[in-house]
C-alpha positions in Angstrom: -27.3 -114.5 28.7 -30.5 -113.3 30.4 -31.8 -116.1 32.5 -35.6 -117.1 31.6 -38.2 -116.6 34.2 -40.7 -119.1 35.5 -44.0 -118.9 34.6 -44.8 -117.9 38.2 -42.5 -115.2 38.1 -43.0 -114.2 34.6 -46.7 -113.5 36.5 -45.1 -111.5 38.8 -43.7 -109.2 36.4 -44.7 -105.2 36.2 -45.5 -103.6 33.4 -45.5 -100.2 32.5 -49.1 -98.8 31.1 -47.8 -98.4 28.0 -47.0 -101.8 27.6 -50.0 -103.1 29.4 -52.3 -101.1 27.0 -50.5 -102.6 24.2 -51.0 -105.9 24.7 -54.6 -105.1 25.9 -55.4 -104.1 22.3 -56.1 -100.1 24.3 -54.8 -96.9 23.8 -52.8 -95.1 26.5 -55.5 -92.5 26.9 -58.2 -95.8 27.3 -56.6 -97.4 30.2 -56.0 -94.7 32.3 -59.6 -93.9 32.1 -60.1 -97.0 33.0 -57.9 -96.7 35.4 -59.3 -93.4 36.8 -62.4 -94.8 36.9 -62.0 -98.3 38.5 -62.8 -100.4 35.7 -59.4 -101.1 35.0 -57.0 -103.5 36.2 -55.3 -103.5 39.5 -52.3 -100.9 39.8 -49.2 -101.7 41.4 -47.4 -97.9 42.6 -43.4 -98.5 41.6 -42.6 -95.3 42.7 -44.0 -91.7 44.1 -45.1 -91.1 40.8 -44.8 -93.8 38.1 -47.7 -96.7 38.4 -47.6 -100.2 36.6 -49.7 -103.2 35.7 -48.7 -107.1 37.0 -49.0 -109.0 34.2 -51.1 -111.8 36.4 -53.8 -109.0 37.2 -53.7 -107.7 33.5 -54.7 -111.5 32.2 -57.0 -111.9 35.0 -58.4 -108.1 33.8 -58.7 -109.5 30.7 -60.1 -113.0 31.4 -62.9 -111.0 33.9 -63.5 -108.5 30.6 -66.9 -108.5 28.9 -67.5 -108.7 25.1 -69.9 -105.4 24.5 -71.8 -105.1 21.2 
């Protein structure tokens, strides 16, 4: 059985951008504009060449985000 995290550590949890852009309601392409030009979330380098997204600092992203009409 996998064990159930915390909400703390559930927070702590990295996300690819794939995933991150999904639940963002974003296309791929959109968030890593976003994240090219700093208006994205903060990035969190796994490895030499694969990034991801904590899911604290996507909600706090999202909480921060501005409704644009």
């Amino acid at each position: 059985m996998k064990p159930i995290l915390s909400p703390p550590l559930a927070d702590d949890r990295i996300l690819d951008l794939r995933t991150a852009a999904d639940i963002s309601d974003l296309s791929l392409a959109t968030l890593r504009r976003r994240l090219a030009d700093g208006t994205g979330p903060r990035v969190t380098r796994v490895s030499v060449r694969r990034l991801g997204i904590r899911l604290r600092h996507l909600r706090e992203w999202l909480d921060r985000a501005e409704i644009v009409a």
